[in-house]
Structure formats: C-alpha cells, structure tokens
C-alpha positions in Angstrom: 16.1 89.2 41.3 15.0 89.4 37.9 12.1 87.4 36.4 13.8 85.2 34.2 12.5 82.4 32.1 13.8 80.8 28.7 10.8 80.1 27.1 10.2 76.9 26.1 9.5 74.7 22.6 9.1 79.2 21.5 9.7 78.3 17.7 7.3 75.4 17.8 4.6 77.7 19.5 5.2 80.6 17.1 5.3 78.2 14.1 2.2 76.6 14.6 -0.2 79.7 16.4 0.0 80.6 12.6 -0.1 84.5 13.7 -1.6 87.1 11.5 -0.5 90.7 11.7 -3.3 91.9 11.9 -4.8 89.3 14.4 -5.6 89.4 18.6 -3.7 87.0 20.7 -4.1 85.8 24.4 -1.2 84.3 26.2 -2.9 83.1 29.4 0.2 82.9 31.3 2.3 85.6 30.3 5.2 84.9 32.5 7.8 87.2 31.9 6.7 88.0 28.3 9.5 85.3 26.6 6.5 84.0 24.5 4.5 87.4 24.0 7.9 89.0 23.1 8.1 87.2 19.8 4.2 87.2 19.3 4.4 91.0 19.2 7.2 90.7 17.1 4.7 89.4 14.7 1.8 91.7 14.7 1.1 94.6 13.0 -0.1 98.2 14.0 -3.8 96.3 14.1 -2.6 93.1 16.1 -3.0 92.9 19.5 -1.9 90.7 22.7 -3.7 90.4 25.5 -1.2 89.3 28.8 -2.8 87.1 31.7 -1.1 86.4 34.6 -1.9 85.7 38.5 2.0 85.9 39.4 2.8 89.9 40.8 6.4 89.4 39.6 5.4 88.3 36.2 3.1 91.4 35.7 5.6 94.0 36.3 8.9 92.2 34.7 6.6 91.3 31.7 5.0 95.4 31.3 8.6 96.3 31.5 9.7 93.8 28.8 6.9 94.4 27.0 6.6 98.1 27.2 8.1 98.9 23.9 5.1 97.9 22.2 2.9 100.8 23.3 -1.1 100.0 23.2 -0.6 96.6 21.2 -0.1 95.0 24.1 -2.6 94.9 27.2 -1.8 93.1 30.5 -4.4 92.2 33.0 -3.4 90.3 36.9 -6.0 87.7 36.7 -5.6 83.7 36.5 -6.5 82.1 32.8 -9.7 80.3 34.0 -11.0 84.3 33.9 -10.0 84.9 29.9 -13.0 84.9 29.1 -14.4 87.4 31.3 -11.4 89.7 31.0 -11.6 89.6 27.3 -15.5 91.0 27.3 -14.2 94.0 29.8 -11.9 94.5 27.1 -14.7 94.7 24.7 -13.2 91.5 22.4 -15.4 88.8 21.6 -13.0 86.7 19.8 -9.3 85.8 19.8 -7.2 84.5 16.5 -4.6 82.1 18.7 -4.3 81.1 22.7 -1.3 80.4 24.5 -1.2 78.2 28.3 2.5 77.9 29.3 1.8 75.6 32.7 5.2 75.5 33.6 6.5 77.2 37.1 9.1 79.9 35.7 12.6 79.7 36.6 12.3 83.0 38.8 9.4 81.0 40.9 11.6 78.3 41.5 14.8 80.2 41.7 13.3 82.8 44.0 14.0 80.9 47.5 11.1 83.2 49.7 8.4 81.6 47.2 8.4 78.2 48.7 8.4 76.5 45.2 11.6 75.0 45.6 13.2 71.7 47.3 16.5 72.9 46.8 16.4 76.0 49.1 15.4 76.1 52.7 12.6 79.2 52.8 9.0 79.6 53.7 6.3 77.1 52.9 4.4 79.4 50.4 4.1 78.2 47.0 1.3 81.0 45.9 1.4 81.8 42.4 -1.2 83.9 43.4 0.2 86.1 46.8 -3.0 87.9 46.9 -4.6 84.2 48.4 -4.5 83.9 52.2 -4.0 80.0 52.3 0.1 78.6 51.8 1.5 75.4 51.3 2.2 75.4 55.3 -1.7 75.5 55.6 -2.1 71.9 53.4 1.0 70.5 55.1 -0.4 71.7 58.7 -4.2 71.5 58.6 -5.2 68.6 56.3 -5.8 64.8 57.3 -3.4 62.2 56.8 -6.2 60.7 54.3 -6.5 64.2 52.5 -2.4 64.5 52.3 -2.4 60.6 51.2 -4.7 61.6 48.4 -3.2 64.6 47.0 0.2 63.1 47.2 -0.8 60.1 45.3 -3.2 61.6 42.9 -1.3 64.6 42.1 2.5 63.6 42.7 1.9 59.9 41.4 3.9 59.2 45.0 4.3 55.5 45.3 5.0 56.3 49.2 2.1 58.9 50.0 0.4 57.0 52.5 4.0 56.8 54.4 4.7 60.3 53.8 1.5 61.5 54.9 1.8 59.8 58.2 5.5 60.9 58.7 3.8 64.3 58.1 1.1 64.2 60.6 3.7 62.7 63.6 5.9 65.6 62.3 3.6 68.4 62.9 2.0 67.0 65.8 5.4 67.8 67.9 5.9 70.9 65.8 4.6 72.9 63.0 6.2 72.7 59.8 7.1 75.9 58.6 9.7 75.8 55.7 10.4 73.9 53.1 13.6 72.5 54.7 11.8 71.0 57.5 9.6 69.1 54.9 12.7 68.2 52.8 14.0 66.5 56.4 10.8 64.2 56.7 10.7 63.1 52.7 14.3 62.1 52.7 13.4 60.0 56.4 10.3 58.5 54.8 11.5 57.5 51.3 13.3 54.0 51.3 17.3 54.6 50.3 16.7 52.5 47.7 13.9 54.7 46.2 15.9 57.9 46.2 18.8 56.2 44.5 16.6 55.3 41.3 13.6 57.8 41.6 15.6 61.3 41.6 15.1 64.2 44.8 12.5 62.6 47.3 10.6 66.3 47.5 10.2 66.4 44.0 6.6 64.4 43.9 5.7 66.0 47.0 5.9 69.2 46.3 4.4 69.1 42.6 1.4 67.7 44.5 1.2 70.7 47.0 1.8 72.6 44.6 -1.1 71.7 42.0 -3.6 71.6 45.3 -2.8 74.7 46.4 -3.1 76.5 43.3 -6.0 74.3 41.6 -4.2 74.1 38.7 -5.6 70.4 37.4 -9.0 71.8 37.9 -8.2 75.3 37.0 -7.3 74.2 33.6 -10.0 71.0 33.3 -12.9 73.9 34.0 -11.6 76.2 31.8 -10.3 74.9 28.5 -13.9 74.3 26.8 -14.6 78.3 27.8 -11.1 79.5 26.4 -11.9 77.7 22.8 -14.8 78.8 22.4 -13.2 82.1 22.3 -11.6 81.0 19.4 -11.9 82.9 15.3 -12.8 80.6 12.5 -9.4 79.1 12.3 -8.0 80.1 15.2 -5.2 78.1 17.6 -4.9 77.2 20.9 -1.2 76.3 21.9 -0.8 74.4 25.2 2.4 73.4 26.9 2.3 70.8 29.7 4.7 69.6 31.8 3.6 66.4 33.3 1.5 63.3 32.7 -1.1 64.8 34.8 -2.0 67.9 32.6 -1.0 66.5 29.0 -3.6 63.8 29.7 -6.3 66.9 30.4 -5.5 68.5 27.7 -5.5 65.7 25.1 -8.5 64.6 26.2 -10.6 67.7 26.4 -8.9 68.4 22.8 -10.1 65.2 21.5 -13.4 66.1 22.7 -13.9 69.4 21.2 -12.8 67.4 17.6 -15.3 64.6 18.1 -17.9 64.9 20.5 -20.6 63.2 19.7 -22.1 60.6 22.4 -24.0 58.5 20.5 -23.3 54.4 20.3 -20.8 53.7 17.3 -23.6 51.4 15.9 -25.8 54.4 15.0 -26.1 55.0 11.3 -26.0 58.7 12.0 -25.4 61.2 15.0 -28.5 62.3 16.7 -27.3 63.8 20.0 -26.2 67.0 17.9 -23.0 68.0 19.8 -20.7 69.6 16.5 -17.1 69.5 16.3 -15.4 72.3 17.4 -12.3 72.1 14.5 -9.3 69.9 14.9 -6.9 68.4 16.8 -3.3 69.5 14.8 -0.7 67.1 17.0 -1.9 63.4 16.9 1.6 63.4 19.3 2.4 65.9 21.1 5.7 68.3 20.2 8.7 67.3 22.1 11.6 69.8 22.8 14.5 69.6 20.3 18.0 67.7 20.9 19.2 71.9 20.6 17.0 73.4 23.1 17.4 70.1 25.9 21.4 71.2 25.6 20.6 74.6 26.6 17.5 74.4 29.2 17.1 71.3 30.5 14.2 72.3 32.5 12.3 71.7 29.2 13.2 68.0 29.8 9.2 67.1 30.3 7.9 69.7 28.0 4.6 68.6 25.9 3.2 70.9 23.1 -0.3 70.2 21.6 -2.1 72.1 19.4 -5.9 72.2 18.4 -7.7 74.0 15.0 -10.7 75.9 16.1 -13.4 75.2 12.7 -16.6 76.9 13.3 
C-alpha cells in the first residue's frame, strides 16, 4: 500500500515558515514528504531539508518522493525529540524554520496490520515506531485498571474510563485481548447507547489514549519543544500542527513561555530573574483549516496551526 497523506493546512505552513532559498529546514515528522515536497520546491542549490521520522514506511515512501532532489534533502529514522542531536551529527548548529505535523497519516490509519485503526479488525500494535518491543496489546493486557482508568481519562478525555477500564480487566482476565476488534466489542458493551448516539465511534477516545501512551507523544513533544527552538536562526519559524485539545494546549503554552518568561511577581518595577524572551508568538489564535480544504480532507477536521518567531 502506498504511503499516502494529503498534507494538511500545506499553504498556511509554507506561507508563514517564510522559507529562504538559501535557508536549512527541519521537518520533524516527515511523513511521506507532502510538506517537505513543497519546502524543497522552495530552496535553492544552498537550501537544505533535513527529514525526521520514527515511522519505517514513511522513510522509504518519503526518500522515494523525495529523491529527485539529490543532496538538498537528508533523511534520518529517528523520533523529533532527537533533532537536536541528529542535527550536530550532521554538523548544523542552526536551522532557519521547523515543521511538527502530529497527525497519524492516513497510511497509518488506513494500513489495517498497524493497529491504529477502530475501523478494521487487525493486531493490537499501534507502533509508530516498529523497532519498540512494547504494543498496544501490552497496555491493554498488562496495566492496572487504575493505570488504564488514568490514561483513558487523561489522554482520551473519556467520560466512561473508569467503566471501560474495568470491562477491560474482566475481559482479559477470561482471555487476552489481541486485536483491535476484540477491544472494539468491549467499548461498544461499556459505552451507554445513549453516549454513542451523541459522542461519535465509542473506540475513538480509547484508542487516541493508547495511542499517545504507547508512543509518549504528550511528553515526547512537552520535553522537546524548548530544545527544538533553541535550534532556531535569528528570525527563524517553528510551525506546529496539532490535532487535539491535548497537544494545542502544550504547544500554546510552552510558545507563550518562550515569548514571555519571566517569573517575577507583576508588581515588580522591573524583571530581575533574567530569563529573556526567546522571539514571538505569530498566531494569537491558532490557523484553522479552510472551508476548501475541509471539502476535500476531512480528516483535517481538528487541525490547529500555531506559529512562533524565534528573536535572538
């Protein structure tokens, strides 16, 4: 199956990544080079784009996409949280724009065997990563009903975790779950009618929460944001899409912070705890998709761009 994945809110991240031809840009999750396709597009015979992605499948549909523009374009099988290490192997101290696309593609959700989906029955899996030993069947199996309660609450914003977790836990104790269709069976039992009328699939909360454990991908980006900006040129842009509540509130937050971060209390004449502004924070709301592009991908439904200025 080919690694397809319309690229979301892609004019509003070109338009405001402000790309110079001559410039070096990092997508941190290169997918299957939608993004990084028009970026290159850009550059000149001195621009360069670095490609980051954990995902096998993106790495070789993206170096085949991407292939036609020779040495301009480098692509490394790491996770973003490492851009900064992967960009001093590379022998680049600083970067003129960054890119985070935290979407799951299309191919991960439309390839049953990953496990990423609720509407296919197929392996409990959902590794971006394959190289990683633990699975979703491994959190579904082996953590406590308190630990499942948490994560489905936390990270699916599940009004019925604590009822799901324990469905889970009587589940497995007769036997294991092992695909995602089994775990569809117990969500649907566990969910009040009445719920799944008004509050669309039953998985859906569910698995985003397995998902985001499994992967680390709240703290993955919360650890690793500060680090990726300070990467940043003079005038540089970081670009971040987000795709739930969850994330969007990370990232305007920690952007916020890198504009203003001075601790002291507001009735001090002048700042004496020293921490400088990093630049600027360009979206006071964040970019929403257009009326034009919800028509024609609707999986861009709960897309969020926001953009920050790096000012050394």
């Amino acid at each position: 199956m080919e690694f397809a994945h319309t690229s979301v809110l892609l004019d509003e991240v070109i338009e405001n990544l402000n790309i110079r031809p001559d410039g070096i840009y990092a997508d941190g999750t290169l997918g299957g080079g939608g993004h990084s396709s028009e970026i290159l597009k850009r550059l000149g015979s001195k621009g360069q784009l670095i490609g980051i992605d954990q995902d096998e499948d993106a790495i070789k549909a993206a170096s085949a996409r991407l292939a036609l523009f020779g040495e301009r374009c480098r692509i490394v099988r790491r996770n973003y949280e490492e851009m900064p290490s992967v960009m001093k192997e590379l022998g680049i101290d600083q970067v003129d724009g960054i890119l985070l696309d935290l979407g799951v593609s299309s191919y991960q959700l439309d390839e049953a065997d990953r496990g990423f989906s609720y509407m296919a029955d197929a392996p409990l899996d959902m590794r971006m990563d394959r190289r990683k030993a633990m699975t979703a069947a491994d959190i579904v199996n082996g953590y406590s009903e308190e630990e499942l309660t948490r994560i489905l609450r936390v990270y699916g914003e599940e009004k019925f975790a604590h009822r799901i977790a324990s469905d889970i836990v009587k589940a497995r104790a007769e036997k294991e779950i092992a695909t995602t269709g089994e775990l569809v069976a117990i969500l649907r039992k566990a969910i009040p009618m009445k719920a799944q009328k008004t509050g669309g699939h039953p998985a859906k909360r569910t698995f985003q929460a397995i998902r985001i454990e499994l992967n680390r991908e709240l703290g993955v980006l919360e650890d690793s944001l500060e680090a990726m900006t300070d990467l940043l040129s003079d005038g540089g842009r970081f670009c971040i899409i987000t795709f739930h509540s969850l994330e969007d509130r990370i990232v305007k937050d920690a952007f916020r912070r890198f504009e203003n971060p001075c601790t002291c209390p507001p009735n001090f004449p002048v700042c004496v705890c020293g921490k400088r502004s990093k630049g600027k924070v360009i979206t006071r709301k964040p970019i929403l998709p257009s009326a034009e592009e919800l028509a024609v991908n609707s999986r861009s439904k709960s897309a969020k761009l926001r953009v920050f200025e790096k000012h050394i």
